[in-house]
N, C-alpha and C positions, 0 to 999 in steps of 0.2 A: 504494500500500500504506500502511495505517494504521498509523503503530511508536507504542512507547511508550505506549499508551493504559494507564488506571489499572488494576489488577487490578481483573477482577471487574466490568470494566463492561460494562453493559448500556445498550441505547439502546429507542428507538419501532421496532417491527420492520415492514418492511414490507407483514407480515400485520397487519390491524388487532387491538389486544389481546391479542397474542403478541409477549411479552418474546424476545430474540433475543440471543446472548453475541457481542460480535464480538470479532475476531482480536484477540489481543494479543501484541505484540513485544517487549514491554518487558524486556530481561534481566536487570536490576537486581535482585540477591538470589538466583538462580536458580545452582544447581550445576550440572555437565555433566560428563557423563565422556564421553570421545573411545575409541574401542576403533578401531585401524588396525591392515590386517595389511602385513607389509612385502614380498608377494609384489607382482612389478611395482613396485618401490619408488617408480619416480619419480613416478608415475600416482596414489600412495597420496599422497604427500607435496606434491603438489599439491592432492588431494581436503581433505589437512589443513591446508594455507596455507589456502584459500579458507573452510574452514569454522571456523578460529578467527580469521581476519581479520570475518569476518561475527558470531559470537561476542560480542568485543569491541565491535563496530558497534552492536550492538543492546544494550549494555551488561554484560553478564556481565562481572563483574572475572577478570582476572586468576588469581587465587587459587581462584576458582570452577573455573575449569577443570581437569580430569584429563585426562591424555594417556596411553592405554595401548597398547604396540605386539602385537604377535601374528604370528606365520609366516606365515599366508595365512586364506583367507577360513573356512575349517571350523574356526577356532580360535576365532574373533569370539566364535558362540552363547554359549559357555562362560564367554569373561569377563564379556561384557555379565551373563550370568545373576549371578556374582559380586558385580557392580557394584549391580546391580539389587537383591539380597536384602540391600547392605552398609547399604540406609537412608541414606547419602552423596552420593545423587543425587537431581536431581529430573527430569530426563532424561538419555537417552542416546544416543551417534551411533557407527552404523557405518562404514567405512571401510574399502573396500579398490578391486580390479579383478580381475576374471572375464575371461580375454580367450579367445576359442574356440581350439582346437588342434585339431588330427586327429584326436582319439580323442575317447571319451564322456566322457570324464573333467569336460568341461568344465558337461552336463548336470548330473550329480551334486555337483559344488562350488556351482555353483547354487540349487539345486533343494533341497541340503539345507543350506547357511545360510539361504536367505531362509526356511524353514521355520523353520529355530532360532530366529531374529530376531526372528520375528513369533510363536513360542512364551512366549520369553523375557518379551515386551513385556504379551502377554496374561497370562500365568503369576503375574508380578511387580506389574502393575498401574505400570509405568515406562514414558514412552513411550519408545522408541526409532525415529529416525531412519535410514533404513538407502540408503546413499550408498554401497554397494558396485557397483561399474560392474561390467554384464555384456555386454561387446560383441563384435562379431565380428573388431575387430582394434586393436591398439594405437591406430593413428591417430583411431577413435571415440573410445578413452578416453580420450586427449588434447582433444579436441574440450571433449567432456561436461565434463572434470576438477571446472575453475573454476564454472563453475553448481553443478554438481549440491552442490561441498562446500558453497557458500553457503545452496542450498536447505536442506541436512541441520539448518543452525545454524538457520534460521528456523522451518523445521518443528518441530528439539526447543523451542526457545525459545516458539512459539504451543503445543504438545500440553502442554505443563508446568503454561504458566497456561493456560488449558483446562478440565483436568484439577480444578487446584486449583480453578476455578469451578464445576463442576456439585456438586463432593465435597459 
């Protein structure tokens, strides 16, 4: 994986005469706000180690970062929306755990954050990262936890600058 490359840079693209943006990691200068719900807490707070240890890695300072908590996963949409219209971000990361139970319920917490999410993100013109585990049993989400919150920080940290290079 390429980090740290300059914003906005472009290389020779493997199509001959077609400019090509590659990934950029670089988090220096970059805001983030964290949206965690604290359902399954330990599951969340793992997702949140891993994805402000990764954060910091890729250089986000500190100060850049927002950490904001929420009840459970159907709360998420609404902040992130918050987040997203306050103009104080330049992305965003979800954060929580979906873990199935017996009843339908688990369809529907699903089914309609990842919709909010992915509203929000389009709506706002913000990306958002969305690391909300949706497994069939605790020990999956344990498994996942540490990747997926690392994925979250790399993901918002590449869609940000991104984003900023086609604008």
């Amino acid at each position: 994986m390429q980090r740290n490359q300059p914003e906005n840079a472009r290389r020779q693209s493997r199509y001959d005469g077609i400019a090509e943006i590659d990934p950029d990691f670089a988090g220096a200068g970059l805001r983030v706000g964290v949206v965690m719900a604290r359902f399954n807490l330990d599951i969340c707070e793992g997702l949140l180690s891993a994805c402000t240890d990764e954060l910091l890695e890729l250089g986000v300072a500190r100060g850049d970062i927002r950490i904001v908590t929420v009840p459970g996963a159907l709360e998420i949409p609404l902040v992130l929306q918050t987040m997203a219209k306050s103009g104080r971000f330049d992305a965003l990361v979800a954060l929580g755990a979906v873990i199935r139970g017996e009843t339908y319920h688990f369809e529907l917490v699903s089914n309609e954050m990842g919709a909010g999410v992915t509203r929000v993100g389009l709506d706002t013109g913000i990306p958002i990262a969305n690391g909300v585990l949706t497994t069939e049993n605790e020990d999956q989400a344990i498994t996942r936890m540490r990747e997926k919150g690392a994925d979250c920080a790399r993901a918002a940290v590449e869609m940000a600058n991104l984003l900023k290079a086609v604008r």
